[in-house]
N, C-alpha and C positions, 0 to 999 in steps of 0.2 A: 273562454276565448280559445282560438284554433289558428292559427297564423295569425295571431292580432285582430281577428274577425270571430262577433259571435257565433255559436255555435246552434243549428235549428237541428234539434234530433227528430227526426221523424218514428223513430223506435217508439216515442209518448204516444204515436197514437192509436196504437194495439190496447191502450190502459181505460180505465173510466176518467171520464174530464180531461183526455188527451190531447183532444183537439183545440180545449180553451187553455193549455197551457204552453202548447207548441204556438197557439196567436200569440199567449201574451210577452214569446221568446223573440219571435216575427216581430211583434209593435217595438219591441225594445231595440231591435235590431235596425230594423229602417225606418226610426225616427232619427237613429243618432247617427250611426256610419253610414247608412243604406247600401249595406255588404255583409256576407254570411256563409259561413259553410255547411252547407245541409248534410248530415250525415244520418247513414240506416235510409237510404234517400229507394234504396229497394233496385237499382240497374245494379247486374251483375256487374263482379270486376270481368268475369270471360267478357262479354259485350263491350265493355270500355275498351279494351285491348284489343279487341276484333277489329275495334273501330278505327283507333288508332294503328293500329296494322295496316288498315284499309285505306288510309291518310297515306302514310308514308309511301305503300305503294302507286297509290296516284303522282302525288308530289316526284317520286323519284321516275316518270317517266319523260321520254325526252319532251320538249316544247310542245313540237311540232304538234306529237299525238294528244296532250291536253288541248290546244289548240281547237282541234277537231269538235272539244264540248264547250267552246269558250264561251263567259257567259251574255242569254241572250235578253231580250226587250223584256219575259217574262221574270228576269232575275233569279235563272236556273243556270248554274254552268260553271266554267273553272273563271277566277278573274287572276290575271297575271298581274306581277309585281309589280309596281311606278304605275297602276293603272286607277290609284282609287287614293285619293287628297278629302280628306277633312277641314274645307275649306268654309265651312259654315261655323266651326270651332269658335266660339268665342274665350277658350283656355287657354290658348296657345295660338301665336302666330305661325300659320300653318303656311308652308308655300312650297315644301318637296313632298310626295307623294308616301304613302304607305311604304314599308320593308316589309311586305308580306304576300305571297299567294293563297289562293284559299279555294276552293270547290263548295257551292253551294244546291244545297238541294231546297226546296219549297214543299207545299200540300203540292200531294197529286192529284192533279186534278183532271179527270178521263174527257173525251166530247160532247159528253151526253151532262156535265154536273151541272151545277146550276151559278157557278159562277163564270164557266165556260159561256152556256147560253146566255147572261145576260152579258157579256163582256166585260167581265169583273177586271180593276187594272192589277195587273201580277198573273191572273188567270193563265193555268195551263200546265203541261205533262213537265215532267223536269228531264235533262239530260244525263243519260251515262254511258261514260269510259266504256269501253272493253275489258271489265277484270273480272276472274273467278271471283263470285260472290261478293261482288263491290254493293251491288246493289240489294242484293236480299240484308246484309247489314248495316246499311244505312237506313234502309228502309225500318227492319225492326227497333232501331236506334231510336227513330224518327216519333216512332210509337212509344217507346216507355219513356221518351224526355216526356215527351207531348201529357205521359200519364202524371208524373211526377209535377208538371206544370198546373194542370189541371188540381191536385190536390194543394199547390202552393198558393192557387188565386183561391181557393176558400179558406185557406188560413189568413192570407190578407184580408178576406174582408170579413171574417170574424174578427180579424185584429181588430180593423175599423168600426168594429160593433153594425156592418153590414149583412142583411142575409144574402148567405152565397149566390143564391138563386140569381139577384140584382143582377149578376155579371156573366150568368150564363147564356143569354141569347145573344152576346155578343159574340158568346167564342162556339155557336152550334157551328160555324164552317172556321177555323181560330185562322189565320195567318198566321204560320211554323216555316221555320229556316233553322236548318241546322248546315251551319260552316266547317268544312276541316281546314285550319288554316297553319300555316307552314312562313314560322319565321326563321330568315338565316340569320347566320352572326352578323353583327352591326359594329362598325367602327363606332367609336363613342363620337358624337356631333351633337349640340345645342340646339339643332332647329331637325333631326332625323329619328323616326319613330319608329319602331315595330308598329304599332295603333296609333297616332297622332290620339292626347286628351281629349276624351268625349264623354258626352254621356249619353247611353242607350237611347235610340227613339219611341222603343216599343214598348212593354208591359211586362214581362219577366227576362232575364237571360239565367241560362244554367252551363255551365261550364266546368268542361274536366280539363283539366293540365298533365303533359307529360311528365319528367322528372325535369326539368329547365325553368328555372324561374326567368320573371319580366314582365309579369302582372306587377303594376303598381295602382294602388285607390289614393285617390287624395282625402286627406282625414280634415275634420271640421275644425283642426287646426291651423290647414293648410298644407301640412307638410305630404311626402307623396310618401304612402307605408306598402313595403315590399311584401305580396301574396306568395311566400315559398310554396311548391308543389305538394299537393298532400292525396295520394290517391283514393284515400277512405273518404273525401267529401266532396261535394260538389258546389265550386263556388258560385254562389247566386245574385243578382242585385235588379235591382229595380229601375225599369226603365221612365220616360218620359209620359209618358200616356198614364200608369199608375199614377205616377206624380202627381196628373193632371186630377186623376179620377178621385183622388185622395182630397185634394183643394190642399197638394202642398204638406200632407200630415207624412208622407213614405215619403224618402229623400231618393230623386234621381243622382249618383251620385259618378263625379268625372272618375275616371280611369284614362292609365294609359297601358302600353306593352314596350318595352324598351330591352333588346335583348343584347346585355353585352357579354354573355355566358360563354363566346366563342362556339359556341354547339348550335347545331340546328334545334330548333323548337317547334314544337305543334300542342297545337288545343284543337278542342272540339267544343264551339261555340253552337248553342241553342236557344233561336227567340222564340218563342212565343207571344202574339199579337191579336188582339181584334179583327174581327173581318173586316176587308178596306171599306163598306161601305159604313160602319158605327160612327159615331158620333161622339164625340167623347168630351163630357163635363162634368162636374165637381158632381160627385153622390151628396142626394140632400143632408145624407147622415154624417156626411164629411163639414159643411160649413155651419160656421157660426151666425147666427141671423143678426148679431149685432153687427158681423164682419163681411158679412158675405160672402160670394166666389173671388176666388181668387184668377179665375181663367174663363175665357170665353168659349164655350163651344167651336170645336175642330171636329171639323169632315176628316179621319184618319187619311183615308186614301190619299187625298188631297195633300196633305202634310208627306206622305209617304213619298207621291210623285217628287216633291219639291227636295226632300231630302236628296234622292235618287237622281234626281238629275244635276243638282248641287255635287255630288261625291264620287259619282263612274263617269268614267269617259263613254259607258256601251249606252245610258244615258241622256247623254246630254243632245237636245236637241237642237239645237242656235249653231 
């Protein structure tokens, strides 16, 4: 265990049978908490720090000039604070807005891709700031989460006794967001969140923390367990769509952020997703035939739109 979360070495899988013992760390892991911290995960510490360099220095520029990249219909841009309510949460009665800003970047996607020409929903180029090498660092960011993602959806579905293969024509164009998001101090309030409780929509998240703790997971106990900062791992959890894809065997699991540290905090939040047009149902290797599916078949995108326009004001169209 590693902050109270197990631990997935990725180091096992340089070894022989490495990779059925790093699944069988995975199956253990998000059966029970569905939380973990990946370590040996291979993204340099330089690169984290670039990254979070590169956070900071966005976050500390005036409104105005964020403003300028605010985020737009393609869900590429900066989203300002009081602008984004979890109001679909069934954890928490949710009814005042995030304590957080964040800048999100997407896939790039050029005029000529093929989710461009078909008019993929999300499709499109992403926006950036004006900063010395804001962008070349995000971007490479963007690339070794994306890798390290890639090698955690076939440890899952060797967990699941799937072959990898099953899940890769979903992610040959993947849906990738990586957030740098920027919590201030928060007076302590009962119904005020850094992240109101949720649980992920998508299929992986990987996440680094600064020195600030305010990750909290809710444990199959109930109680909410404090994720203190640890920079040698990267904490991991499983979103809504695994869940799905699993028939319910990998626990999509609530979290919240709640920062009462007096400090400013930032993470560097990265999803990894299906392409919006998948479809997403139990793997047959997932259900019991005595029990069946546990879920119907979802159009992703479709689900995506619905969350999106439920949670941003840039969203909502009524």
């Amino acid at each position: 265990m590693q902050n109270g979360l197990p631990i997935i070495d990725f180091g096992k899988l340089a070894h022989t049978d490495g990779l059925k013992s790093v699944a069988a760390d995975f199956r253990n892991a998000y059966t029970e908490i569905g939380f973990g911290a990946v370590i040996n995960h291979g993204i340099s510490r330089s690169l984290l720090n670039d990254l979070f360099d590169a956070s900071r220095q966005f976050h500390a520029l005036p409104l105005a000039v964020k403003m300028q990249v605010a985020l737009d219909k393609a869900h590429r841009g900066y989203i300002p604070i009081n602008t984004s309510t979890d109001v679909n949460s069934t954890l928490a009665d949710v009814k005042r807005p995030n304590q957080s800003e964040s800048f999100m970047i997407m896939r790039e996607d050029k005029p000529d891709s093929m989710p461009v020409k078909s008019s993929a929903y999300l499709a499109g180029p992403n926006q950036w700031p004006v900063l010395p090498g804001f962008r070349e660092t995000l971007t490479l960011a963007n690339e070794q989460f994306s890798t390290v993602a890639r090698q955690l959806l076939d440890v899952a579905c060797v967990a699941l006794n799937v072959i990898p293969s099953r899940l890769h024509p979903a992610f040959e164009c993947p849906t990738t967001w990586l957030r740098l998001l920027h919590y201030p101090p928060q007076p302590p309030a009962k119904d005020l969140y850094g992240s109101a409780p949720h649980t992920d929509f998508g299929c992986l998240t990987l996440l680094a923390q600064d020195d600030v703790a305010g990750l909290q997971v809710k444990t199959p106990e109930g109680s909410w367990l404090n994720i203190e900062p640890d920079s040698n791992a990267l904490i991991v959890n499983v979103g809504d769509m695994l869940h799905r894809w699993s028939n319910g065997i990998l626990k999509s699991t609530p979290h919240r952020v709640i920062n009462l540290s007096g400090r400013e905090r930032y993470s560097c939040a990265f999803f990894f997703d299906p392409y919006v047009e998948s479809v997403i149902a139990p793997l047959d290797e997932c259900v019991d035939k005595a029990e069946g599916a546990r879920f119907e078949p979802i159009h992703f995108g479709d689900f995506l739109r619905a969350e999106l326009e439920a949670a941003y004001q840039q969203h909502n169209t009524s």
